[in-house]
RODO-2510 file (C-alpha; in nm, 4 decimals, decimal comma):
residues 431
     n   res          X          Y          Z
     1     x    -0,1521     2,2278     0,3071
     2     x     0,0287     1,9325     0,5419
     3     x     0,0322     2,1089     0,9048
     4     x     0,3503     1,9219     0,9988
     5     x     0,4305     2,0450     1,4035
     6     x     0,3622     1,8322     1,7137
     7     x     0,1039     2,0403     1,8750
     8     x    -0,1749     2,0283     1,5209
     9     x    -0,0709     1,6702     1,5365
    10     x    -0,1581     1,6117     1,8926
    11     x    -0,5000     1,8145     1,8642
    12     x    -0,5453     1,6361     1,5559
    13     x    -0,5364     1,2656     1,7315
    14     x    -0,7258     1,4074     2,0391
    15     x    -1,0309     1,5440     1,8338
    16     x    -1,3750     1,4164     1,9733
    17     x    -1,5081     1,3827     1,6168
    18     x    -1,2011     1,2169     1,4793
    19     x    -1,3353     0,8119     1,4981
    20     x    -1,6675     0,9510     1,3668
    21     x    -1,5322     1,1460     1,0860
    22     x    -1,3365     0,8510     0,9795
    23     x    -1,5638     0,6270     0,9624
    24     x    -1,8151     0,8185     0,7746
    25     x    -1,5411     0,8910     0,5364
    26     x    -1,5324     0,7336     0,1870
    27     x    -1,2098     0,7390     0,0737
    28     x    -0,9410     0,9819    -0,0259
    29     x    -1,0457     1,2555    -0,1692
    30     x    -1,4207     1,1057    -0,1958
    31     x    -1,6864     1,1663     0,0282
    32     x    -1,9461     0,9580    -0,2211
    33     x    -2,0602     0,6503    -0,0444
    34     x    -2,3027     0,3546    -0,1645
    35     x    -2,5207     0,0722    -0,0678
    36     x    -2,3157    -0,2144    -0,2098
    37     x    -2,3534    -0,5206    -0,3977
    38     x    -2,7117    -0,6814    -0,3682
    39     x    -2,6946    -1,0449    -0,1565
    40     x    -2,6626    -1,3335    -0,2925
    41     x    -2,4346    -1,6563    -0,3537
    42     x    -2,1327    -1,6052    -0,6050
    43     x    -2,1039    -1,8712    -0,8240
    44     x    -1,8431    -2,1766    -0,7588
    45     x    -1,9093    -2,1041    -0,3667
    46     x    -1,9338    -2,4531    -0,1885
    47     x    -1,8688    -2,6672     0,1155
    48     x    -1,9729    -2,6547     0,4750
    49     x    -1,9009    -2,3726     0,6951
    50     x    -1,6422    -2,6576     0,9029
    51     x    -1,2935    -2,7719     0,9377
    52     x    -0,8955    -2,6484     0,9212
    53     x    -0,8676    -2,3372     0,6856
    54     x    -0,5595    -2,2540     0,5664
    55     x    -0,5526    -1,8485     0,5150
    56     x    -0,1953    -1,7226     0,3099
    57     x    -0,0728    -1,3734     0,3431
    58     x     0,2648    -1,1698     0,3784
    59     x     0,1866    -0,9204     0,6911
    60     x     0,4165    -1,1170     0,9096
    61     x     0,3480    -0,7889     1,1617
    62     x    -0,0200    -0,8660     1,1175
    63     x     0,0466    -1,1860     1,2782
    64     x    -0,0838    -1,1134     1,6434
    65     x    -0,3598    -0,9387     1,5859
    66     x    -0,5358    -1,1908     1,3309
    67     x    -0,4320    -1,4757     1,6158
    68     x    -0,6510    -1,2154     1,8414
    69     x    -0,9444    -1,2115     1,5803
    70     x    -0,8706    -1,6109     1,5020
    71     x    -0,8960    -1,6875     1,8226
    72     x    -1,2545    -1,5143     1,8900
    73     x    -1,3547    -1,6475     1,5667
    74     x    -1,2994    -1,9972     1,7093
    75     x    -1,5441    -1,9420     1,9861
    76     x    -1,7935    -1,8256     1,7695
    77     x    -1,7613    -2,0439     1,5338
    78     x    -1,5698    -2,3597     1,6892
    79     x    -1,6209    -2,5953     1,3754
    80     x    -1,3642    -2,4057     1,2115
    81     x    -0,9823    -2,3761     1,2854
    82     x    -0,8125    -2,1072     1,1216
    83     x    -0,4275    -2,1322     1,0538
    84     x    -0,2007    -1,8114     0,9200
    85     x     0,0692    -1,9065     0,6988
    86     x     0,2375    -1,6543     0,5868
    87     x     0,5317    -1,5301     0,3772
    88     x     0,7607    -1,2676     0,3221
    89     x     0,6000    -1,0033     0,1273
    90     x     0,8776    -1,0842    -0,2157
    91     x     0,8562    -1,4578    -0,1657
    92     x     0,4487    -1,4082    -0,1738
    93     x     0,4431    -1,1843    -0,4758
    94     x     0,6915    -1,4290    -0,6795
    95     x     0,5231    -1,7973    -0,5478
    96     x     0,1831    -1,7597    -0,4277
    97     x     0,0199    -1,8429    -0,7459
    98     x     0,1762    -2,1679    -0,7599
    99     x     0,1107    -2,3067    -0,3693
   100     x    -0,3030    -2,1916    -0,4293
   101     x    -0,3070    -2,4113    -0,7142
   102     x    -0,2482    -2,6821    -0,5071
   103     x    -0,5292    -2,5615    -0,2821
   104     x    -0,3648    -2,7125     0,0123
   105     x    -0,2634    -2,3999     0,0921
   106     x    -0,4628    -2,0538     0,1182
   107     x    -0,8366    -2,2006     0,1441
   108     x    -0,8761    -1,8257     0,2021
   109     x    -0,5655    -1,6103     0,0942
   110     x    -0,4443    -1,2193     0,0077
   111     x    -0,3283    -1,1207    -0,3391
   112     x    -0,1780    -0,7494    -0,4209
   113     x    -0,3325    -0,5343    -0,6422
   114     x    -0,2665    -0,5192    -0,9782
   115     x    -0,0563    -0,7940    -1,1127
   116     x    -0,0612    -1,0459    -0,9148
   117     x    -0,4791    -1,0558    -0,8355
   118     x    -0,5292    -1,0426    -1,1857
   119     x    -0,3014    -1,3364    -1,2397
   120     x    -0,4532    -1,5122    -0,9437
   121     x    -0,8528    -1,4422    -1,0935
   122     x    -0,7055    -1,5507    -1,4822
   123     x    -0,5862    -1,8629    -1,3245
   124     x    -0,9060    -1,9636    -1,2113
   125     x    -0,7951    -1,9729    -0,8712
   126     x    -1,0113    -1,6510    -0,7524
   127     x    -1,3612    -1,7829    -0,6726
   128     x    -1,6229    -1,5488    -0,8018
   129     x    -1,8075    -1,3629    -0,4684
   130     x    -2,0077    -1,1629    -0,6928
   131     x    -2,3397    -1,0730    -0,4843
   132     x    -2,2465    -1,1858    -0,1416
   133     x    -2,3973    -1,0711     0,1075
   134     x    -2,0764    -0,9459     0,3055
   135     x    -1,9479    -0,7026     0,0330
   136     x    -2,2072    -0,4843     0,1151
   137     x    -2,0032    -0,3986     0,4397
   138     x    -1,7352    -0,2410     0,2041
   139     x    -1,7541     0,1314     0,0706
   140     x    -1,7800     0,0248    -0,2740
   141     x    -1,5948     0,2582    -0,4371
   142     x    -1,2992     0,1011    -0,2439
   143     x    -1,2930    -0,2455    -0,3534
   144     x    -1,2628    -0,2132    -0,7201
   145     x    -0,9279    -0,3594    -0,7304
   146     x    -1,0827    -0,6512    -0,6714
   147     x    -1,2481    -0,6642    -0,9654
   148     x    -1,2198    -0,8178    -1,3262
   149     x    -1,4473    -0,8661    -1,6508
   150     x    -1,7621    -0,7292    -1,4265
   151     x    -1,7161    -1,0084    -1,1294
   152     x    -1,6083    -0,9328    -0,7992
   153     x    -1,3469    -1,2185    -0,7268
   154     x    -1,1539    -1,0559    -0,4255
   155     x    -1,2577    -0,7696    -0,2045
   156     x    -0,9416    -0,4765    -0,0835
   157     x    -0,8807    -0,4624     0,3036
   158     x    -0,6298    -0,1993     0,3606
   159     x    -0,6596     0,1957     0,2741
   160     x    -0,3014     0,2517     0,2825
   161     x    -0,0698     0,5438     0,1759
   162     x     0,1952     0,4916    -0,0002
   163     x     0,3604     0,8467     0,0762
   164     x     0,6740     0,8799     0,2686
   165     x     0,6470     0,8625     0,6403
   166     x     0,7706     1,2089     0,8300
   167     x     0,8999     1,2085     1,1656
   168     x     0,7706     1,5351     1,2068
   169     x     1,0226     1,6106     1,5228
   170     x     1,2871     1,6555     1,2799
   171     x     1,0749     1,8223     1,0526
   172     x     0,9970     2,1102     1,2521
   173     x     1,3608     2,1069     1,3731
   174     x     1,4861     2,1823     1,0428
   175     x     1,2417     2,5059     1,0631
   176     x     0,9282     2,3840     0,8402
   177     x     0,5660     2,3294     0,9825
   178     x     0,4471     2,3036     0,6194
   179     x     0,5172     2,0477     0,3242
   180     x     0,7070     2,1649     0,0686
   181     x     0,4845     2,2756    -0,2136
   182     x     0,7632     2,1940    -0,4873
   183     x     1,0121     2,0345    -0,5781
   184     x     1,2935     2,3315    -0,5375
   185     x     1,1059     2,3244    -0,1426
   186     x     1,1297     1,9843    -0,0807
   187     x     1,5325     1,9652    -0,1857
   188     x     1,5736     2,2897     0,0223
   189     x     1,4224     2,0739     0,3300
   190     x     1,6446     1,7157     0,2397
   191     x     1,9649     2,0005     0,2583
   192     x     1,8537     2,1134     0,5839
   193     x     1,7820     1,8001     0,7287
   194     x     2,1030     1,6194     0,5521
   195     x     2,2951     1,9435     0,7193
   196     x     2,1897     1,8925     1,0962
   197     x     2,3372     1,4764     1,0188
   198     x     2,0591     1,3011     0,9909
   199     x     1,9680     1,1392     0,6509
   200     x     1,6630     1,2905     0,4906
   201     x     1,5368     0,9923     0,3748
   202     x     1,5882     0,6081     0,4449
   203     x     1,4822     0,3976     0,0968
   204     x     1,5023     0,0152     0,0576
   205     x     1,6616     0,0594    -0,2645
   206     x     1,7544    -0,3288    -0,2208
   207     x     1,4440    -0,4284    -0,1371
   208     x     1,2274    -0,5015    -0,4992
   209     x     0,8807    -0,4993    -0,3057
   210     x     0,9189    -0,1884    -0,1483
   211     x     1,2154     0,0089    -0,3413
   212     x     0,9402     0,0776    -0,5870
   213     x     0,6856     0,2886    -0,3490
   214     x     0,9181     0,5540    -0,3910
   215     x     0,8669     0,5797    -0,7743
   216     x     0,4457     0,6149    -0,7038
   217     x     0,4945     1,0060    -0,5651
   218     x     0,7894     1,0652    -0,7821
   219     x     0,5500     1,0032    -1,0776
   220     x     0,1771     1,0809    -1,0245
   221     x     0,2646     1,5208    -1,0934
   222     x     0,5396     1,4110    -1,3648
   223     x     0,3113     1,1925    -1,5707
   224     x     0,1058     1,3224    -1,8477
   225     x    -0,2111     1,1521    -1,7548
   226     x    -0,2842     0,9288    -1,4450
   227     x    -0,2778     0,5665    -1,6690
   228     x     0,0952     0,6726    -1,7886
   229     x     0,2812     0,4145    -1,6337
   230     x     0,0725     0,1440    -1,6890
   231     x     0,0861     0,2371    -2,0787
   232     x     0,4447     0,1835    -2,0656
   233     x     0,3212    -0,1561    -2,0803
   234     x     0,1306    -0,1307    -2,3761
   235     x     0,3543     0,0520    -2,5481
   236     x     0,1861     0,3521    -2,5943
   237     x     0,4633     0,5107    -2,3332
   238     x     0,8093     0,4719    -2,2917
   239     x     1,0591     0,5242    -2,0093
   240     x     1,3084     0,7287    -2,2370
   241     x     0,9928     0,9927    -2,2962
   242     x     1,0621     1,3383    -2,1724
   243     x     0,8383     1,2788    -1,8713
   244     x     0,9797     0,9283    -1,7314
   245     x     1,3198     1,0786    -1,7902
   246     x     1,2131     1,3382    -1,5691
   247     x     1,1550     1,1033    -1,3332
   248     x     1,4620     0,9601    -1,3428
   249     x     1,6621     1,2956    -1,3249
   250     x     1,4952     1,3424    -0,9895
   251     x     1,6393     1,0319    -0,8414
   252     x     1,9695     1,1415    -0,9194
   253     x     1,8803     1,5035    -0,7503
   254     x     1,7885     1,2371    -0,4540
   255     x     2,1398     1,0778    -0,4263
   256     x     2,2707     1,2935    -0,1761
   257     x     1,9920     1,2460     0,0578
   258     x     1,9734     0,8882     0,0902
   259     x     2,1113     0,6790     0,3495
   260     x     2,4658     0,5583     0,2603
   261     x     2,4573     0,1968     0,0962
   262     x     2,0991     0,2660    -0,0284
   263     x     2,1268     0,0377    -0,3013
   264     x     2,1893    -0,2390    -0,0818
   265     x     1,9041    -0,1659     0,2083
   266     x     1,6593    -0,4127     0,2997
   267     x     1,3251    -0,3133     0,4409
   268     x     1,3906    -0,3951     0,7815
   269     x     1,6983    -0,1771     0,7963
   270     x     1,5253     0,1671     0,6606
   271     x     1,2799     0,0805     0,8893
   272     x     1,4829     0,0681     1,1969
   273     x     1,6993     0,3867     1,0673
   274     x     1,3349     0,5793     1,0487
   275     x     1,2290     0,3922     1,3746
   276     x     1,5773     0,5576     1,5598
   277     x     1,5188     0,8879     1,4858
   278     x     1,8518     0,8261     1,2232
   279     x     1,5794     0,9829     0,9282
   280     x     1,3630     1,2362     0,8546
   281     x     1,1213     1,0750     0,5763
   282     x     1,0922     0,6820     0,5473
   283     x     0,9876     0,5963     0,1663
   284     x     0,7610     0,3296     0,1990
   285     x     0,4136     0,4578     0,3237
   286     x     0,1128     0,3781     0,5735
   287     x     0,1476     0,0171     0,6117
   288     x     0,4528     0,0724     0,7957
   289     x     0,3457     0,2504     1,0970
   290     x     0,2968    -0,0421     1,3305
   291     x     0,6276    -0,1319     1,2596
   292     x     0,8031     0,1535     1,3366
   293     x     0,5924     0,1690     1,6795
   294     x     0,6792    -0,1631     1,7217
   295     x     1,0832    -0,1031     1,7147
   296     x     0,9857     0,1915     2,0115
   297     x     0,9635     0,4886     1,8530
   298     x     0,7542     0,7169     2,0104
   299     x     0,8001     1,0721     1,7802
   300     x     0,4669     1,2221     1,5739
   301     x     0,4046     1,0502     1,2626
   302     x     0,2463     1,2238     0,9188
   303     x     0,3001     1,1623     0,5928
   304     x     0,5002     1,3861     0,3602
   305     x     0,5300     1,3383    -0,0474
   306     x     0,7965     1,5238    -0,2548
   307     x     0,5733     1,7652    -0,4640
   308     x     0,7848     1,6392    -0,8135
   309     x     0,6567     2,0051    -1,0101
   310     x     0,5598     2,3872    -0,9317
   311     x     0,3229     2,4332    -0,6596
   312     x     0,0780     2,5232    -0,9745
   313     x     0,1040     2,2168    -1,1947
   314     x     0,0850     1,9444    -0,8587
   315     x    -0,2287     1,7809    -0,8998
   316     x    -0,2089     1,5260    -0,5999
   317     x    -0,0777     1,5732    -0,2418
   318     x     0,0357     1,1742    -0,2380
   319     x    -0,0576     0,8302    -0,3056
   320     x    -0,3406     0,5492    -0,1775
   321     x    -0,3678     0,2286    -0,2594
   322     x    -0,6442    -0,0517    -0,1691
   323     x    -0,5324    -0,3679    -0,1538
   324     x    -0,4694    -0,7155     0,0504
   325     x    -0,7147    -0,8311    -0,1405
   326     x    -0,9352    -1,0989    -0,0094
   327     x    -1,0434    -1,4114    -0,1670
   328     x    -1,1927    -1,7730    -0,1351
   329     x    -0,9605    -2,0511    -0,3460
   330     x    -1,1582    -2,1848    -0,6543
   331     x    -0,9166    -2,5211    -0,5723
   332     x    -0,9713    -2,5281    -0,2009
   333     x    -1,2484    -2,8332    -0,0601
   334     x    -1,3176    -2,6009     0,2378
   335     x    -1,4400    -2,2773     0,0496
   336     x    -1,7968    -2,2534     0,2968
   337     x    -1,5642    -2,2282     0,5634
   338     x    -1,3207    -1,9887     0,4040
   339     x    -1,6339    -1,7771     0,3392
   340     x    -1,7207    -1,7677     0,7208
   341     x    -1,3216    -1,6456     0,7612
   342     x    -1,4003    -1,3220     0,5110
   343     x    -1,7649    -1,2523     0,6802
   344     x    -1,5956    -1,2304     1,0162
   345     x    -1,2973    -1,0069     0,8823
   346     x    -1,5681    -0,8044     0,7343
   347     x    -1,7802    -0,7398     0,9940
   348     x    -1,6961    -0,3896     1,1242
   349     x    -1,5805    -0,4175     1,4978
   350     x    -1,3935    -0,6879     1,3961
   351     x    -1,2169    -0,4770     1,1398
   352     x    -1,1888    -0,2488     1,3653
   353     x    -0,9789    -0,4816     1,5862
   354     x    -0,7477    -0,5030     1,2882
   355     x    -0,7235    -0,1297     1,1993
   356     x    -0,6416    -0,0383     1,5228
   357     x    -0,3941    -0,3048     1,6285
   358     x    -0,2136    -0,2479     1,2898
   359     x    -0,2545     0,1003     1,2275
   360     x    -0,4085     0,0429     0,8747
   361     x    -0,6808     0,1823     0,7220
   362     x    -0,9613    -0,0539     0,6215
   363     x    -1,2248    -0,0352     0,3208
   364     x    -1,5057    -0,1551     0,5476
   365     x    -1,7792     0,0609     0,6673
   366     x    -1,8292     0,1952     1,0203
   367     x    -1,4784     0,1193     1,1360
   368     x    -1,4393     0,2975     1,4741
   369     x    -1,0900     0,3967     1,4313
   370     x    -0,9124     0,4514     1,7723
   371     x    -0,5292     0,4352     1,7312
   372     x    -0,3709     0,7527     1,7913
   373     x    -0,1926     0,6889     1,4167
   374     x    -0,4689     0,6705     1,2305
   375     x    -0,6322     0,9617     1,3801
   376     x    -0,2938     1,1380     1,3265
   377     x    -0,4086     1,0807     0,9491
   378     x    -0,7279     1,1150     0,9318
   379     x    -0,7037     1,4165     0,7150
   380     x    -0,5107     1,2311     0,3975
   381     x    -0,8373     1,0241     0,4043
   382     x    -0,9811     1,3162     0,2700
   383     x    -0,6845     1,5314     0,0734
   384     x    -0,6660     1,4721    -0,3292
   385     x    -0,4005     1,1341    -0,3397
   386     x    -0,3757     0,9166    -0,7134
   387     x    -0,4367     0,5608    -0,6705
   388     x    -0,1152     0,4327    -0,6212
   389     x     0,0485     0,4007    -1,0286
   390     x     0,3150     0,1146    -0,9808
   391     x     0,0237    -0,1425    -0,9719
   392     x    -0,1055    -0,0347    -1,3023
   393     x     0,1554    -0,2907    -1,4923
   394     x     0,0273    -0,6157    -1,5142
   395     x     0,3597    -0,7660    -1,6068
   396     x     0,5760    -0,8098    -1,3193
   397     x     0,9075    -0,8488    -1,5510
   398     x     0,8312    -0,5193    -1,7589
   399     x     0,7355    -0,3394    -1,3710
   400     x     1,0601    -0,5277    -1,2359
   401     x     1,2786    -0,3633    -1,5510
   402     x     1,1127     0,0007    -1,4867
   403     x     1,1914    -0,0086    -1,1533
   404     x     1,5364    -0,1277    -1,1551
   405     x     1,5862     0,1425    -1,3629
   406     x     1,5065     0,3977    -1,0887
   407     x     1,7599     0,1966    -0,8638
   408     x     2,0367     0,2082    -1,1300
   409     x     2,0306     0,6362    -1,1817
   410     x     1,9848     0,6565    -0,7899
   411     x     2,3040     0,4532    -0,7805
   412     x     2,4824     0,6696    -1,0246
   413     x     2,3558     0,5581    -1,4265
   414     x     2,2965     0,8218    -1,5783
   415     x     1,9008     0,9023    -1,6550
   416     x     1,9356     0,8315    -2,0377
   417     x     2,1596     0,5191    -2,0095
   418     x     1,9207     0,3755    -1,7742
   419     x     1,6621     0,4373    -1,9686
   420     x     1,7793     0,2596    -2,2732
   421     x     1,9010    -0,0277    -2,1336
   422     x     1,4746    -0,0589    -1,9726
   423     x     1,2998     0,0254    -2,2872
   424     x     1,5126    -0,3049    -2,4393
   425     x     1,4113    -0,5354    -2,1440
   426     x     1,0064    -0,3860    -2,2229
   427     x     1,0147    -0,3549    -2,6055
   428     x     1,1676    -0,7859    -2,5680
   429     x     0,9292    -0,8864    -2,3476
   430     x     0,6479    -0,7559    -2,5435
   431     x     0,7720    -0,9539    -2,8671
***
């Protein structure tokens, strides 16, 4: 049960036990823990710990904080200068495999889960830090993401959500200090909230790299078994199955409670209508926290997932994910000193620093978490959430053509039109 009003919220982040609890914590839903990978070199690992680093990611709002940790690094280690160069999170996803090539570029770099780290490790780009010594900082039941054919070639920073964000203020205003345990609940609660004029939920429906968080809680009670979407892919689902469709006929139920222009909303734009109070949910999840602090908002934050089914058939409260994924560049001349740049990230105070000034979760062990945020949240670390199923495609074209498809019904396609038109895009791609 999600305890939604401000006063559980505030004892919540005051708890004395809360930074403890957290960091003893394994993972959503998991309280098993283990020792780690054995030390060691990983193979293709070479170079002196010395000279300019390039490290490539997309957090632009990450930006401050890793000049923080970049620039104790540099006393600590002062033969090595560490540059951030960073793109928007789309740009990143679409032309990141290219620029590492290069290797001029990302000496140490981020990949997200799923499709693109996979495409990044086949490359031969991902340099193999099987048995190092630093992944043993890492609860390793965390970190598999970063893993291919048995080799470790990237290691997951962030524990994220990606669950709608709740201003609970406007929650309990519209008369609920509970989630909704269905879906008949949760449309009651997007009428109430819709009625006193805010909009119940702000999506970036014209954003690609975010429009498609929504579509991880809308599926992980709808699908038949927790690999469903990624067997889309294979073929052995399809998008016009009675299940996907039912997927789709929920984002048409959702029309009405969308911002107006939804379609057509960027990230930064849902985030600022969240950030002003002008919504009740934001559907994105975790890793936008900081930035909605950031804009000034200073309301209670949870989390709060449509339950898609009957309170009897949900089988997860929400969604996690683990990924920025870590890794060294196979092309890069400076990979001992990219090395040194992940064994700093990973000690534990230091990702601490991180955690705290971004309000993300982190996979490393012994994090002393003391943002008020993440100790608002410290219970999802611990509530039954899927691993986030929009990462399970491996083919960004055949995920691009499933999630457009969500965009088109919101927009007003019909369900089985919409569906169609995506099972041609997947069934030509896969010729």
């Amino acid at each position: 049960m999600t305890v939604l009003n401000r006063r559980d919220l505030l004892r919540l982040a005051a708890g004395a036990g809360a930074a403890s609890f957290l960091a003893a914590c394994a993972g959503p839903g998991d309280s098993s823990s283990d020792t780690g990978a054995t030390s060691g070199s990983g193979s293709g690992l070479s170079g002196p710990k010395e000279g300019d680093i390039s490290f490539a990611h997309w957090r632009a709002e990450d930006k401050e904080v890793f000049e923080q940790i970049i620039g104790e690094f540099a006393k600590a280690t002062p033969k090595i200068t560490v540059r951030q160069d960073i793109s928007p999170s789309n740009d990143y996803q679409s032309t990141a495999l290219q620029k590492l090539r290069g290797g001029s570029i990302g000496d140490a770099f981020t990949a997200f889960r799923g499709a693109q780290f996979l495409a990044i490790a086949e490359a031969g780009v991902s340099t193999d830090l099987t048995g190092q010594a630093l992944l043993q900082k890492y609860e390793t039941s965390l970190i598999t993401a970063g893993a291919t054919g048995g080799k470790q070639y990237g290691v997951p920073y962030q524990l994220v959500f990606n669950t709608p964000l709740a201003n609970t203020d406007l929650i309990s205003k519209a008369g609920l200090n509970e989630a909704p345990k269905d879906w008949q609940g949760f449309l009651a609660l997007a009428d109430k909230l819709k009625s006193q004029g805010v909009a119940p939920i702000a999506w970036p429906g014209g954003d690609a790299a975010n429009a498609g968080q929504l579509l991880n809680v809308l599926v992980v009670n709808n699908a038949p078994t927790d690999d469903a979407l990624g067997k889309i892919e294979t073929g052995e689902h399809k998008v016009t199955d009675d299940w996907f469709l039912t997927v789709l006929k929920q984002y048409a139920e959702l029309r009405p409670y969308f911002q107006t222009g939804f379609t057509g909303t960027g990230s930064d734009a849902a985030l600022a209508l969240f950030a002003q109070g002008k919504a009740a949910l934001l559907a994105t999840g975790s890793f936008q926290v900081s930035g909605v602090r950031k804009l000034g908002a200073t309301f209670p934050i949870d989390l709060l997932a449509p339950i898609t089914t009957t309170a009897d058939k949900a089988r997860y409260e929400g969604v996690h994910n683990a990924t920025f994924i870590l890794g060294v560049n196979a092309k890069s001349s400076k990979q001992g000193a990219a090395l040194a740049w992940l064994e700093r990230l990973s000690d534990p105070a230091v990702a601490g620093v991180y955690a705290n000034g971004t309000a993300q979760h982190v996979t490393v062990k012994g994090v002393e978490y003391t943002n008020p945020d993440l100790k608002a949240l410290a219970p999802w670390l611990t509530r039954k959430t899927a691993l986030a199923p929009r990462f399970q495609f491996t083919d960004l074209d055949i995920r691009g053509a499933v999630e457009n498809a969500t965009v088109q019904v919101a927009g007003g396609k019909s369900p089985e039109q919409a569906a169609e038109e995506a099972q041609k895009v997947i069934d030509q791609k896969k010729k």
